[in-house]
Backbone bond lengths (Angstrom), bond angles and torsions (degrees), N, CA, C in turn:
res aa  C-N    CA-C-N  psi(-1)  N-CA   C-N-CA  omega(-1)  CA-C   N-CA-C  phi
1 X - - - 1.446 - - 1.518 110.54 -
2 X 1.559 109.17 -46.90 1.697 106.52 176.25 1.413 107.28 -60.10
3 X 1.463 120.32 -30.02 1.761 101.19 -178.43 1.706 123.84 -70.44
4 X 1.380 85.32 -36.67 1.953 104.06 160.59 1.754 106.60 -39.35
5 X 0.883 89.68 -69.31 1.841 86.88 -177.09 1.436 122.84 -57.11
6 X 1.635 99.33 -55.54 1.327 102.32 143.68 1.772 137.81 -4.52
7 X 1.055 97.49 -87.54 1.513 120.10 170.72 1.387 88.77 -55.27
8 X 1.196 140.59 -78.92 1.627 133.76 -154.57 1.282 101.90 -27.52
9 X 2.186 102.52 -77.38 1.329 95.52 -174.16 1.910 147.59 -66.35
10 X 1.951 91.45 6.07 1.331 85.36 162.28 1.413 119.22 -107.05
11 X 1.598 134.32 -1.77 1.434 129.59 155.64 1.568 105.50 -51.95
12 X 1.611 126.98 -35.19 1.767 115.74 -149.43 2.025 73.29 -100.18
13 X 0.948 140.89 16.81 1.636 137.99 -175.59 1.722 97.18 -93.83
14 X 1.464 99.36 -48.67 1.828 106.14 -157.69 1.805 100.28 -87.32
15 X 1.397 79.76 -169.24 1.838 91.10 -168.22 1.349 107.81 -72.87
16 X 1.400 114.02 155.82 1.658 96.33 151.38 1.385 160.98 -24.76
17 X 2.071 96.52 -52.69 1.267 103.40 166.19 1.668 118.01 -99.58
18 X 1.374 95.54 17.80 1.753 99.29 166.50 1.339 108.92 -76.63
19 X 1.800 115.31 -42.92 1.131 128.34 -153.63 1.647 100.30 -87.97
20 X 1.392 140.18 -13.31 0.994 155.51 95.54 1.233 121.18 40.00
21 X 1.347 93.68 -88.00 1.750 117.82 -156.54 1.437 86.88 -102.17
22 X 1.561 150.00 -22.64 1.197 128.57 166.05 1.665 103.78 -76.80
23 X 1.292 146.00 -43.20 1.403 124.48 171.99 1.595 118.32 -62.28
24 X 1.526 130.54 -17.25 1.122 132.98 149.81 1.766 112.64 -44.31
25 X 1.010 100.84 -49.72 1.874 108.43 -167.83 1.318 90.84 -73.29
26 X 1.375 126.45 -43.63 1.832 108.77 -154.01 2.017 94.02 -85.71
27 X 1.070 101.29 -10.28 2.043 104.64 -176.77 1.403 86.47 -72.03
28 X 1.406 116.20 -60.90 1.294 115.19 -164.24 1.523 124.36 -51.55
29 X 1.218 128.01 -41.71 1.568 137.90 165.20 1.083 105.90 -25.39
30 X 1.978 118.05 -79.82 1.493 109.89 -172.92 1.235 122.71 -94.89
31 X 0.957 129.22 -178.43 1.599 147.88 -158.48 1.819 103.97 -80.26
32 X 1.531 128.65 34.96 1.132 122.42 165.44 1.590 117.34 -54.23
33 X 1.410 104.66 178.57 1.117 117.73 135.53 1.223 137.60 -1.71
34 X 1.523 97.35 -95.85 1.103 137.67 179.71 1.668 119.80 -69.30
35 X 1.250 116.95 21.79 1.591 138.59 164.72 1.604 107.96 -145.16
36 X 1.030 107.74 -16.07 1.569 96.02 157.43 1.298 122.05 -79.02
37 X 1.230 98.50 -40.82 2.049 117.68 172.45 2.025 95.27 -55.29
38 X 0.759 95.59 -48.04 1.401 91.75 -171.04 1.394 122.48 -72.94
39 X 1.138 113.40 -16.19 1.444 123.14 -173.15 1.671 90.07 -104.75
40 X 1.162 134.77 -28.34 1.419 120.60 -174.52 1.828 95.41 -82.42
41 X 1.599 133.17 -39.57 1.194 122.72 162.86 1.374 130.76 -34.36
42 X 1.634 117.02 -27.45 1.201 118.13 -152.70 1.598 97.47 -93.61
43 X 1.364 94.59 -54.18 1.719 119.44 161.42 1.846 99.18 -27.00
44 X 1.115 123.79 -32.51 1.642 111.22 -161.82 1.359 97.79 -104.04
45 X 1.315 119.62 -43.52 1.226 118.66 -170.57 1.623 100.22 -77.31
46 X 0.988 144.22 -28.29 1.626 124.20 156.00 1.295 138.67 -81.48
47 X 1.431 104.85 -13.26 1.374 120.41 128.47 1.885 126.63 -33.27
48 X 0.943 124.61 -61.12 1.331 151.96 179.94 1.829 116.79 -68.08
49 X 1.440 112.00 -56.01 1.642 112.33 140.67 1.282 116.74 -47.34
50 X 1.379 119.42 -54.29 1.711 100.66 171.76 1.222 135.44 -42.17
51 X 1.289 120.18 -40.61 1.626 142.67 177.88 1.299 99.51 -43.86
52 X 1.431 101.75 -62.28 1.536 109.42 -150.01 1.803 95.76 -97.70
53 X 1.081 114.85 20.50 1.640 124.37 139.06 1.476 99.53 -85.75
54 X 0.865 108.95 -64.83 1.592 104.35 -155.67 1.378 110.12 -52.40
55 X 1.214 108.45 -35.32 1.573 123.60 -146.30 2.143 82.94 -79.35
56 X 1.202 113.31 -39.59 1.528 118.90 173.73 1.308 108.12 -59.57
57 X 1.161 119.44 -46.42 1.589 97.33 -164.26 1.187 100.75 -90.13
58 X 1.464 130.73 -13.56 1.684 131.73 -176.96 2.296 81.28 -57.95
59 X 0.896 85.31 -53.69 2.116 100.77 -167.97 1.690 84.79 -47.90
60 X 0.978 135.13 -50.90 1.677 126.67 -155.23 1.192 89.64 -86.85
61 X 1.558 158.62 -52.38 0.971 135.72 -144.14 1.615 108.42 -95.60
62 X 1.215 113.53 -23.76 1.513 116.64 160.26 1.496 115.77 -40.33
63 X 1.160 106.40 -71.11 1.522 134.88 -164.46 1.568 102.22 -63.03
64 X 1.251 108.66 -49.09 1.411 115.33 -159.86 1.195 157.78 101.01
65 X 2.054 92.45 -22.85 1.358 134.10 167.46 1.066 107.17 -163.84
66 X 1.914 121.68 158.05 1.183 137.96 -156.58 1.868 88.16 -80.84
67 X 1.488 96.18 141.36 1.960 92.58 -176.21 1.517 103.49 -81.60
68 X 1.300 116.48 179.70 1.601 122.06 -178.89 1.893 86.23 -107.89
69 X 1.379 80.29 150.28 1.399 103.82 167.99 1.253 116.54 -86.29
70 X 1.056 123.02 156.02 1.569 130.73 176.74 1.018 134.11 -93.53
71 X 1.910 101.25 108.14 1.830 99.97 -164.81 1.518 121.25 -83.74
72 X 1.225 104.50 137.40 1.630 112.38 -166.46 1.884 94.56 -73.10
73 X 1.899 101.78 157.73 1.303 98.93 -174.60 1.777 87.59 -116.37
74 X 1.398 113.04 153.23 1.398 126.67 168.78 1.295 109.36 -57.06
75 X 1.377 125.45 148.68 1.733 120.55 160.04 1.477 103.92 -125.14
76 X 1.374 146.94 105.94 0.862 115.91 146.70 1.688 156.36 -26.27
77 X 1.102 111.37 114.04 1.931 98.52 -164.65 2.057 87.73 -103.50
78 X 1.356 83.33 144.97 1.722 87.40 173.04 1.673 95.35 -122.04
């Protein structure tokens, strides 16, 4: 119980976004919500890098080779 309080009075001690990112960490431990939400985000967003793998090599195997980009030419302005 004294560490409970403990802990209280050093979350209301630190900054805002200290206090922040330590209720981020203690959500994260158990099986809330709010780590399931997060773990199904992560799930999408590498999901989503995949695509745009795929979606590249669908582009390379068409082509045959990776294309060149197009080099810009200087103009002098006077």
């Amino acid at each position: 119980m004294a560490e409970e309080k403990n802990e209280t009075v050093n979350e209301q001690m630190i900054c805002p976004i200290g206090r922040l990112f330590l209720k981020l960490e203690k959500a994260s431990r158990r099986k809330s919500k709010f780590a399931k939400h997060l773990s199904r985000s992560q799930i999408e967003l590498l999901k989503a890098v995949r695509y745009l793998i795929d979606e590249k090599i669908e582009d390379l195997e068409k082509t045959g080779q990776p294309q060149e980009k197009k080099k810009s030419t200087p103009i002098n302005v006077e």
